[in-house]
mmCIF file of the C-alpha atoms, coordinates in Angstrom:
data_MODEL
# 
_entry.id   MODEL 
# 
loop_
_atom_site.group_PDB 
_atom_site.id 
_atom_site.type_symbol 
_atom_site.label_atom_id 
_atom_site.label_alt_id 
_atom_site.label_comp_id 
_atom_site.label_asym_id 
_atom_site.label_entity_id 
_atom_site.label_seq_id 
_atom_site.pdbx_PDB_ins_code 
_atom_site.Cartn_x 
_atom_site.Cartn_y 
_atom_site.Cartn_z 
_atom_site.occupancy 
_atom_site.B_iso_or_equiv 
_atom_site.pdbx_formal_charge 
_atom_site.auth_seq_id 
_atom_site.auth_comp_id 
_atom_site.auth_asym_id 
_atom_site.auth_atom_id 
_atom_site.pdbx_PDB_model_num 
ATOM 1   C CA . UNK A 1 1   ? -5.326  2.845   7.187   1.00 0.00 ? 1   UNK A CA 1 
ATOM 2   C CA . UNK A 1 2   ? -8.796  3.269   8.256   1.00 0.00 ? 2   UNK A CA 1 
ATOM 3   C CA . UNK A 1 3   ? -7.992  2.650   11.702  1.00 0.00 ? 3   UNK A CA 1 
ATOM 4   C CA . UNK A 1 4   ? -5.402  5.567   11.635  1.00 0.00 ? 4   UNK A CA 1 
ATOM 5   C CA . UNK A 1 5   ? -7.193  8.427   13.965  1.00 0.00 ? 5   UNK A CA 1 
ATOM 6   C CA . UNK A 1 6   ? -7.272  11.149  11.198  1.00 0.00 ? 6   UNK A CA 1 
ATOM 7   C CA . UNK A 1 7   ? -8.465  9.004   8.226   1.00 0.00 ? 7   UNK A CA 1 
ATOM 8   C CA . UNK A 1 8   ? -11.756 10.158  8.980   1.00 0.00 ? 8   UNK A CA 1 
ATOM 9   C CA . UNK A 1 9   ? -10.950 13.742  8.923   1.00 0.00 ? 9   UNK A CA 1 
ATOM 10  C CA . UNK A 1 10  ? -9.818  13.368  4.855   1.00 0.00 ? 10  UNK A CA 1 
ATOM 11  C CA . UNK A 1 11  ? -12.994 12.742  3.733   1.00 0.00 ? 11  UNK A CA 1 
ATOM 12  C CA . UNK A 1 12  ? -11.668 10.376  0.939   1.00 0.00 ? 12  UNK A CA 1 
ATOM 13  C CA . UNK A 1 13  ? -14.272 8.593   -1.283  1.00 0.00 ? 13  UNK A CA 1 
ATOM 14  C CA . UNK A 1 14  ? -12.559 8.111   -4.213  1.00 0.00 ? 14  UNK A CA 1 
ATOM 15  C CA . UNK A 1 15  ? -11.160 4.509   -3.636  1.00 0.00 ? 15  UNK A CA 1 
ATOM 16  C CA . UNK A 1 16  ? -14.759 3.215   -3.012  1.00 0.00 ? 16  UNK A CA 1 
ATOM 17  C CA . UNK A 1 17  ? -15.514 4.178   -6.714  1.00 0.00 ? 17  UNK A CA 1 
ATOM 18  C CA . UNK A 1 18  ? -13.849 1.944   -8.890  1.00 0.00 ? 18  UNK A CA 1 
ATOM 19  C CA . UNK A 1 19  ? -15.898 0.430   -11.932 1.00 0.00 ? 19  UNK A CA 1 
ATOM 20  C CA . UNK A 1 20  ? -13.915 -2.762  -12.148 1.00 0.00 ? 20  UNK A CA 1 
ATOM 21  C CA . UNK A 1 21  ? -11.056 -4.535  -10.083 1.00 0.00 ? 21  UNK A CA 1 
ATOM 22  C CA . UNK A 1 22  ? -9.306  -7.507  -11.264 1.00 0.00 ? 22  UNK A CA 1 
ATOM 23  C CA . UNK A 1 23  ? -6.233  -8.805  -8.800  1.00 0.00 ? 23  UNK A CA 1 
ATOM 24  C CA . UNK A 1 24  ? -4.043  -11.070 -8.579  1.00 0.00 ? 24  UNK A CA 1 
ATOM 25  C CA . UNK A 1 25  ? -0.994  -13.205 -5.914  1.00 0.00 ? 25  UNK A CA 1 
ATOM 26  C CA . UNK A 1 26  ? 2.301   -14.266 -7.328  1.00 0.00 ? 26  UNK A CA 1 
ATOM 27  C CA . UNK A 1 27  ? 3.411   -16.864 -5.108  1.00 0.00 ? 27  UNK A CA 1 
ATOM 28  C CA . UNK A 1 28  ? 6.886   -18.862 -5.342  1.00 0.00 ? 28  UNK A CA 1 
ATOM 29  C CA . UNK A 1 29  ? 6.808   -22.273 -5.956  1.00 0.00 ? 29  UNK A CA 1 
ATOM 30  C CA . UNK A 1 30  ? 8.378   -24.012 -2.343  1.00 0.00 ? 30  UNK A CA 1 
ATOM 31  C CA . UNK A 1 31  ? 7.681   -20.860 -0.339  1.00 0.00 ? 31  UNK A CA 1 
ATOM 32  C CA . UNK A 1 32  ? 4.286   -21.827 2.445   1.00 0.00 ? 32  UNK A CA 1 
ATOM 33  C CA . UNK A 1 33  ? 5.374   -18.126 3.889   1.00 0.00 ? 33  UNK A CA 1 
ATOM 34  C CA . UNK A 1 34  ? 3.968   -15.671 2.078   1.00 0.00 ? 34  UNK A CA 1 
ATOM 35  C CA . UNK A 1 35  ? 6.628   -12.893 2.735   1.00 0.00 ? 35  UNK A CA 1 
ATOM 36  C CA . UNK A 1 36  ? 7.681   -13.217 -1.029  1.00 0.00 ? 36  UNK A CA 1 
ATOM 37  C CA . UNK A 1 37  ? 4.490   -13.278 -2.455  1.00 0.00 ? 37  UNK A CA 1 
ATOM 38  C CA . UNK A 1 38  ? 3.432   -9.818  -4.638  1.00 0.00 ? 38  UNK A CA 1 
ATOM 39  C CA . UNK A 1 39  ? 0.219   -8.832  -4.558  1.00 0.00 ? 39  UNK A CA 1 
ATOM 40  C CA . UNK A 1 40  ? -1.279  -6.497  -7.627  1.00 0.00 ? 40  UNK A CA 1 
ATOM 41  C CA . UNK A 1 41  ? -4.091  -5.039  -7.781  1.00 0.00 ? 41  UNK A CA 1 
ATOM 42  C CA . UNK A 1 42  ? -5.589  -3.226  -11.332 1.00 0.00 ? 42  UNK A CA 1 
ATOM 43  C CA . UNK A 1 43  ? -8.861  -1.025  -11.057 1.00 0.00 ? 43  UNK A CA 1 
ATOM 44  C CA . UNK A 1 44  ? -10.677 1.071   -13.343 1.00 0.00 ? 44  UNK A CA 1 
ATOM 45  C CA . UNK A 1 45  ? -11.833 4.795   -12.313 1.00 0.00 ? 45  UNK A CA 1 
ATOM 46  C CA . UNK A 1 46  ? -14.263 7.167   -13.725 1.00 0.00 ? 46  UNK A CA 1 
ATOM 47  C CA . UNK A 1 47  ? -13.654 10.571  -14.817 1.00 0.00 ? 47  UNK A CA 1 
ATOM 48  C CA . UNK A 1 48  ? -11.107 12.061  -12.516 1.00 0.00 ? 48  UNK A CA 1 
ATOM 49  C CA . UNK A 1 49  ? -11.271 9.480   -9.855  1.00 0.00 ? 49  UNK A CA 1 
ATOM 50  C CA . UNK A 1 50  ? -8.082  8.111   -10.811 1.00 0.00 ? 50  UNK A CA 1 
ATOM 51  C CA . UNK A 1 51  ? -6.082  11.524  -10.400 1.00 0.00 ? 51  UNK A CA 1 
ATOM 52  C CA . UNK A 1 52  ? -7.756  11.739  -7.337  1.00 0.00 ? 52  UNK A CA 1 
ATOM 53  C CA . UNK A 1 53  ? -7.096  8.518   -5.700  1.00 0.00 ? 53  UNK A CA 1 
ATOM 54  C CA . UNK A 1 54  ? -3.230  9.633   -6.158  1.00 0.00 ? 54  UNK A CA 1 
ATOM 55  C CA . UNK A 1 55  ? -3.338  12.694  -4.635  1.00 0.00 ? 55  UNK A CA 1 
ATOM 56  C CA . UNK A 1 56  ? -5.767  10.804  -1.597  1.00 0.00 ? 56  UNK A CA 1 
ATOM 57  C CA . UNK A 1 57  ? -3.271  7.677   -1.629  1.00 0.00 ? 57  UNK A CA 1 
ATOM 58  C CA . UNK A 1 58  ? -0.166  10.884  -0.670  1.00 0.00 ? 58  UNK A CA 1 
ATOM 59  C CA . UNK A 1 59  ? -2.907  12.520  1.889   1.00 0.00 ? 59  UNK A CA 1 
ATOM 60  C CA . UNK A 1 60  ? -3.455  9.532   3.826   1.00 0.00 ? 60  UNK A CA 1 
ATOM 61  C CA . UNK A 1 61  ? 0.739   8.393   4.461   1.00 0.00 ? 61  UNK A CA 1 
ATOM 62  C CA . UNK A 1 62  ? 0.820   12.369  5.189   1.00 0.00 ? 62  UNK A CA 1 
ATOM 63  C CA . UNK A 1 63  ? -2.197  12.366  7.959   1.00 0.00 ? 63  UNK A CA 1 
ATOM 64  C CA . UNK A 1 64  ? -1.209  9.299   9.137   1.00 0.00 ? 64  UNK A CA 1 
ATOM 65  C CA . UNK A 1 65  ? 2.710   8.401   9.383   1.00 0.00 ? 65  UNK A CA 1 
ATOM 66  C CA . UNK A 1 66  ? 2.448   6.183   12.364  1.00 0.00 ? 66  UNK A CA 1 
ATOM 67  C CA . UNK A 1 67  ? -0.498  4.659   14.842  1.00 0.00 ? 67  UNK A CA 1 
ATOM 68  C CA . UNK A 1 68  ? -1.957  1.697   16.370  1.00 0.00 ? 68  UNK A CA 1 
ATOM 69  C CA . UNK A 1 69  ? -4.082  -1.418  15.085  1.00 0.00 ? 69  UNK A CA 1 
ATOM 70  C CA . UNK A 1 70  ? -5.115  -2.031  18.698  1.00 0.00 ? 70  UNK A CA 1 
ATOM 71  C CA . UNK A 1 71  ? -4.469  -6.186  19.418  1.00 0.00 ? 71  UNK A CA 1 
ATOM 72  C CA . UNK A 1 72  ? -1.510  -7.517  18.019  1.00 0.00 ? 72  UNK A CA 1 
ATOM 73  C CA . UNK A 1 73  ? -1.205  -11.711 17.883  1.00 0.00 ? 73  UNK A CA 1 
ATOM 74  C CA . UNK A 1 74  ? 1.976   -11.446 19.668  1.00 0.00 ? 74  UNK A CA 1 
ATOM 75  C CA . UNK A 1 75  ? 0.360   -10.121 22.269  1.00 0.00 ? 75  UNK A CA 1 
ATOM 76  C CA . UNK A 1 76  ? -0.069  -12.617 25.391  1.00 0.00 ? 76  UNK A CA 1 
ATOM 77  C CA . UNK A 1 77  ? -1.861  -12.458 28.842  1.00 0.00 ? 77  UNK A CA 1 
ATOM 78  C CA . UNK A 1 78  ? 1.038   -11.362 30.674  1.00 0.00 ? 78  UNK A CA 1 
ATOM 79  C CA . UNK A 1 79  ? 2.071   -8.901  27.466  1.00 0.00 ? 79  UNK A CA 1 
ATOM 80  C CA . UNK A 1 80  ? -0.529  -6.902  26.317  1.00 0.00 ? 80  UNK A CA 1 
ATOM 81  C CA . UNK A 1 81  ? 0.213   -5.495  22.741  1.00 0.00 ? 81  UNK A CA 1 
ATOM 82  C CA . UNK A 1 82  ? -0.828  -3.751  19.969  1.00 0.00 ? 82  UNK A CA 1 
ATOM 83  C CA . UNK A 1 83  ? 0.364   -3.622  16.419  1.00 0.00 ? 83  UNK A CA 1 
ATOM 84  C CA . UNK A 1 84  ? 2.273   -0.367  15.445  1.00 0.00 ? 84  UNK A CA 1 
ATOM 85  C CA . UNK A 1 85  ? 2.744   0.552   11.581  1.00 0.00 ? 85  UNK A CA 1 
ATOM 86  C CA . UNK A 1 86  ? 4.316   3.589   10.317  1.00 0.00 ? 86  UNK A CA 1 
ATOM 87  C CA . UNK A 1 87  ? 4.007   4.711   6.515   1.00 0.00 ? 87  UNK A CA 1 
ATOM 88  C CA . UNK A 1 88  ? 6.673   7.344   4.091   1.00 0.00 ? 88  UNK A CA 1 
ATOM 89  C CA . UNK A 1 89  ? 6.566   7.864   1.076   1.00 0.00 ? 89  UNK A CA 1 
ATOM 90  C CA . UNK A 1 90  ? 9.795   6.857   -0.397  1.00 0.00 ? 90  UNK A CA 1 
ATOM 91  C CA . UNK A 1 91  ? 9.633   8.060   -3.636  1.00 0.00 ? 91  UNK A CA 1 
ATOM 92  C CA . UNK A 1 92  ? 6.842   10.196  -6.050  1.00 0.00 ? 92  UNK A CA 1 
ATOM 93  C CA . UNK A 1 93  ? 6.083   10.288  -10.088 1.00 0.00 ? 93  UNK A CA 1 
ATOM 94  C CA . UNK A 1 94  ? 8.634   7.499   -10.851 1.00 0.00 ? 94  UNK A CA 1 
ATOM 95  C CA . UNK A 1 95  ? 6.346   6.019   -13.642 1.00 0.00 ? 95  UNK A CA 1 
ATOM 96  C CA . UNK A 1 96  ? 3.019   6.739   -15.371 1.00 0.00 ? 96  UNK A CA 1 
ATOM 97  C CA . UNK A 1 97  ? 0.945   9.698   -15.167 1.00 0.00 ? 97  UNK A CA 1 
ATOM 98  C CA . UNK A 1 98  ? 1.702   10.174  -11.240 1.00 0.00 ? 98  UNK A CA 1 
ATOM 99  C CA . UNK A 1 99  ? 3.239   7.015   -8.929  1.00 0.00 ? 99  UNK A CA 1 
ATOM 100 C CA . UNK A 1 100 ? 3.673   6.590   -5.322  1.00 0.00 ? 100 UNK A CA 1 
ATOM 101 C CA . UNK A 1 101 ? 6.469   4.262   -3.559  1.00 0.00 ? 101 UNK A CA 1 
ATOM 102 C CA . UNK A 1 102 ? 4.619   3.889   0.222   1.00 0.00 ? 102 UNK A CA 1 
ATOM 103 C CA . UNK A 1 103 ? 6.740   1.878   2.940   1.00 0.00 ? 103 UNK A CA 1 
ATOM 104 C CA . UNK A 1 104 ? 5.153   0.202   5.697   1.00 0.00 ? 104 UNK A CA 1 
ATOM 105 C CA . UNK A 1 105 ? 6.230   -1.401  8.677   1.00 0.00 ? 105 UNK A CA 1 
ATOM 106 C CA . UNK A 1 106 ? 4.057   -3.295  11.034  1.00 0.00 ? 106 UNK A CA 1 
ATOM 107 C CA . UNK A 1 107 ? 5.849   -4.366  14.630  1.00 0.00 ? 107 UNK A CA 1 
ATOM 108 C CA . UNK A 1 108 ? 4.059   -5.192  18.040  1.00 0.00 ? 108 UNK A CA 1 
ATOM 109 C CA . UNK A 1 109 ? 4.528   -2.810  20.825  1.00 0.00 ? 109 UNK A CA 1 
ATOM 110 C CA . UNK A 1 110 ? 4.089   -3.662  24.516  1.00 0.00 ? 110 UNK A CA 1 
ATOM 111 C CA . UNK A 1 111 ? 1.207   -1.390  25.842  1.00 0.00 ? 111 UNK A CA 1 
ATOM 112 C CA . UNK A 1 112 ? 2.794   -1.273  29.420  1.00 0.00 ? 112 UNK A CA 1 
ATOM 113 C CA . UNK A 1 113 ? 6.538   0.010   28.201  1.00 0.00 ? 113 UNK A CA 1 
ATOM 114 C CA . UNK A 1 114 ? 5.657   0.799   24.342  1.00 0.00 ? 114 UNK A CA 1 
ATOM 115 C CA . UNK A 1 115 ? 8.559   -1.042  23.740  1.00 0.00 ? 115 UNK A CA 1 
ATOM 116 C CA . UNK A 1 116 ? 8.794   -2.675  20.031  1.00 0.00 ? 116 UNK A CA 1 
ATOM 117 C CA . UNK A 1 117 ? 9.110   -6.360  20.266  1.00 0.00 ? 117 UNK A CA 1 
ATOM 118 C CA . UNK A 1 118 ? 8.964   -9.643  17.863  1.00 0.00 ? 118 UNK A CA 1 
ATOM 119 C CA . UNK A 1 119 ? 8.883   -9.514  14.105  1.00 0.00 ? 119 UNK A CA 1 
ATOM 120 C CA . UNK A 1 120 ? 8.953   -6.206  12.351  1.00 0.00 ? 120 UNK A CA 1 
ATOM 121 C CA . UNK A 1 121 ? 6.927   -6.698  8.741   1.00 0.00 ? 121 UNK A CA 1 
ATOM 122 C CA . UNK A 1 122 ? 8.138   -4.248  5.826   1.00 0.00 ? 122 UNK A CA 1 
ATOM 123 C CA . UNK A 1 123 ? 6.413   -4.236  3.269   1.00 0.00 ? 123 UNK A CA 1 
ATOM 124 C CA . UNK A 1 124 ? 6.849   -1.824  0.038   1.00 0.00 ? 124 UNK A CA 1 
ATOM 125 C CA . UNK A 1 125 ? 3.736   -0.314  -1.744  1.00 0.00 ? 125 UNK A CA 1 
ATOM 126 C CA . UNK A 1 126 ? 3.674   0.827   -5.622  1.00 0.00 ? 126 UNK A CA 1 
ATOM 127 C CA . UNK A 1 127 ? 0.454   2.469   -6.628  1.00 0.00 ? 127 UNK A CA 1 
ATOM 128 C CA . UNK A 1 128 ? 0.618   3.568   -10.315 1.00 0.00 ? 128 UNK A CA 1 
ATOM 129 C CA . UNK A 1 129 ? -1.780  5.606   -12.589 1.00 0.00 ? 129 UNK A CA 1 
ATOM 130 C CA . UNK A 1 130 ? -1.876  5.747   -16.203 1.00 0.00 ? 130 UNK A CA 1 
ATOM 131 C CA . UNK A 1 131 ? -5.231  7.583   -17.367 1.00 0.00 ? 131 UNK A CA 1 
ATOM 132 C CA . UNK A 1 132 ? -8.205  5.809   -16.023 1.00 0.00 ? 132 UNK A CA 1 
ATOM 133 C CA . UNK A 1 133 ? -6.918  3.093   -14.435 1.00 0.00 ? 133 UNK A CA 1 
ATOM 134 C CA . UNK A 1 134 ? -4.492  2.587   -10.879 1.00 0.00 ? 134 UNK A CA 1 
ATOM 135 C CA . UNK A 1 135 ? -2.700  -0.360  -10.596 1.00 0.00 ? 135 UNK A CA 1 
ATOM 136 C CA . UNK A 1 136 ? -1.064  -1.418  -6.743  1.00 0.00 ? 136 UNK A CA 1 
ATOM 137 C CA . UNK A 1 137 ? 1.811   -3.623  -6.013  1.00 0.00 ? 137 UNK A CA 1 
ATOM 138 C CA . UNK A 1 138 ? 2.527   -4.854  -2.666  1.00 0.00 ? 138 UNK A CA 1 
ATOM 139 C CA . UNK A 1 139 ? 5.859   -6.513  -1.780  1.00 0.00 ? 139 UNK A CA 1 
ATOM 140 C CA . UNK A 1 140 ? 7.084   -7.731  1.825   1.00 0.00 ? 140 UNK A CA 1 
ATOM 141 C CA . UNK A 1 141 ? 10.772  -8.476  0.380   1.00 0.00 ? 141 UNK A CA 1 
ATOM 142 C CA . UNK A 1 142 ? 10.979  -6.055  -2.290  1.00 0.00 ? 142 UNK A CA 1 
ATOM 143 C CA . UNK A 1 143 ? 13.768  -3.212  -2.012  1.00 0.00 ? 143 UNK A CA 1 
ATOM 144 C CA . UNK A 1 144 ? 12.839  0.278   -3.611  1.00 0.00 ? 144 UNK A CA 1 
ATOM 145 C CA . UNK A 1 145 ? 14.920  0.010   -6.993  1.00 0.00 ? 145 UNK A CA 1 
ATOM 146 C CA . UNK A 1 146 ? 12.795  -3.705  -7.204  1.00 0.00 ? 146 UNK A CA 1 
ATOM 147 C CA . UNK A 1 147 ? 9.312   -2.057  -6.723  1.00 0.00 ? 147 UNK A CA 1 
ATOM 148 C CA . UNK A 1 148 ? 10.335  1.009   -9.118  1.00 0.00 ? 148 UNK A CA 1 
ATOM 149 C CA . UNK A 1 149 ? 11.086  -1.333  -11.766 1.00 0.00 ? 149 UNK A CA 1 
ATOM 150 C CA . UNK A 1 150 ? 8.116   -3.292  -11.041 1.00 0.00 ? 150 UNK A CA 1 
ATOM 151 C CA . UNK A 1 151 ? 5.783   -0.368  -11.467 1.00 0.00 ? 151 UNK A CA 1 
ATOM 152 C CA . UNK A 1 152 ? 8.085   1.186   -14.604 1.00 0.00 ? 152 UNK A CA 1 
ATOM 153 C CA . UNK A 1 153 ? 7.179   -2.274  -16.059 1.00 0.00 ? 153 UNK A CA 1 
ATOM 154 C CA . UNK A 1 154 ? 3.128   -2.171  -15.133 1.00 0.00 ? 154 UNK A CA 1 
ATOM 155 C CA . UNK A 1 155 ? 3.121   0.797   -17.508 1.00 0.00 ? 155 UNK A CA 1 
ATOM 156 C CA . UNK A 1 156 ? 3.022   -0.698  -20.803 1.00 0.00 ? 156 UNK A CA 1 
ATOM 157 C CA . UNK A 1 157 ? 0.678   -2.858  -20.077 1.00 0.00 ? 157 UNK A CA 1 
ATOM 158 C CA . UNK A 1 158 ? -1.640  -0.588  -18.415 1.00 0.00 ? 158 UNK A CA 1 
ATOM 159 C CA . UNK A 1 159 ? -1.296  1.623   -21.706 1.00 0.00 ? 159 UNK A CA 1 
ATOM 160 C CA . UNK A 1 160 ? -3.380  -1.031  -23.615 1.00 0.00 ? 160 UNK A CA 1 
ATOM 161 C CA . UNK A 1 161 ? -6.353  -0.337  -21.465 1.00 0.00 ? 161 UNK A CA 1 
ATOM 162 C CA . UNK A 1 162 ? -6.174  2.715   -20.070 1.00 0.00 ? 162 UNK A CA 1 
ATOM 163 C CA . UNK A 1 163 ? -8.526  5.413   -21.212 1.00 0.00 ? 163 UNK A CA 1 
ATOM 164 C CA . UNK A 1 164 ? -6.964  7.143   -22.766 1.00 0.00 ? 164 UNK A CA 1 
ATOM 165 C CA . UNK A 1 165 ? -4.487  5.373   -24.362 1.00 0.00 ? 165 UNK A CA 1 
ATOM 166 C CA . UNK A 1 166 ? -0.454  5.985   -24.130 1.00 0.00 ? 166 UNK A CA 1 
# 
């Protein structure tokens, strides 16, 4: 999102100040493609950082809905392109003390027509707090009702080390 032309503007810091960060891929035995891996992500905030990061994770998807990467890999000499990706919010407070459901979608667009061409990449973003701590989940084949149970389900088990407690 960095490259989005009005991430600057926010100011956001709050994602740089995590105290820990532990993360993990769960891959499926078979599958050498990686579109039905999940990703997770756990980190640790201080103080109100993790409040904060919530609010900044809704600010960015709303300052930036859509914009280009610059080079895309499908991009050729006779095609120059660029990688568009929009983000929405699909869904808000679903689980924990304040939760996010983010949708992305990353296609390559010809520069000369701005056509959209070649494969279009969704992928579905849960970012969950519960006290001190925010926990992401990133899924390429995930539906919505899949990533809200996913991040209902992270809950519990951030209870046991979130500060404070559930």
């Amino acid at each position: 999102l960095e490259s989005c032309p009005g991430y600057a503007k926010l100011g956001l810091t709050a994602w740089r100040g995590y105290l820990y960060q532990v993360g993990h891929w769960l891959v499926r035995r078979g599958d050498n493609t990686g579109i039905r891996d999940i990703a997770v992500k756990a980190e640790r905030y201080p103080g109100r950082d993790a409040a904060q990061l919530m609010q900044d994770v809704r600010r960015v998807v709303q300052a930036c809905p859509e914009f280009g990467l610059g080079n895309s890999e499908a991009a050729g000499p006779d095609r120059p392109a660029e990688t568009w990706v929009t983000y929405q919010v699909l869904k808000n407070d679903f689980a924990g003390d304040s939760s996010v459901l983010v949708r992305s979608v990353a296609v390559p667009r010809d520069l000369a027509t701005g056509q959209q061409f070649g494969v279009r990449v969704v992928t579905l973003i849960a970012v969950v707090q519960v006290g001190d701590l925010v926990t992401t989940v990133s899924w390429y084949e995930g539906t919505p009702e899949q990533m809200t149970v996913l991040a209902q389900r992270a809950v519990p088990r951030l209870c046991t080390a979130a500060r404070p407690r559930c």
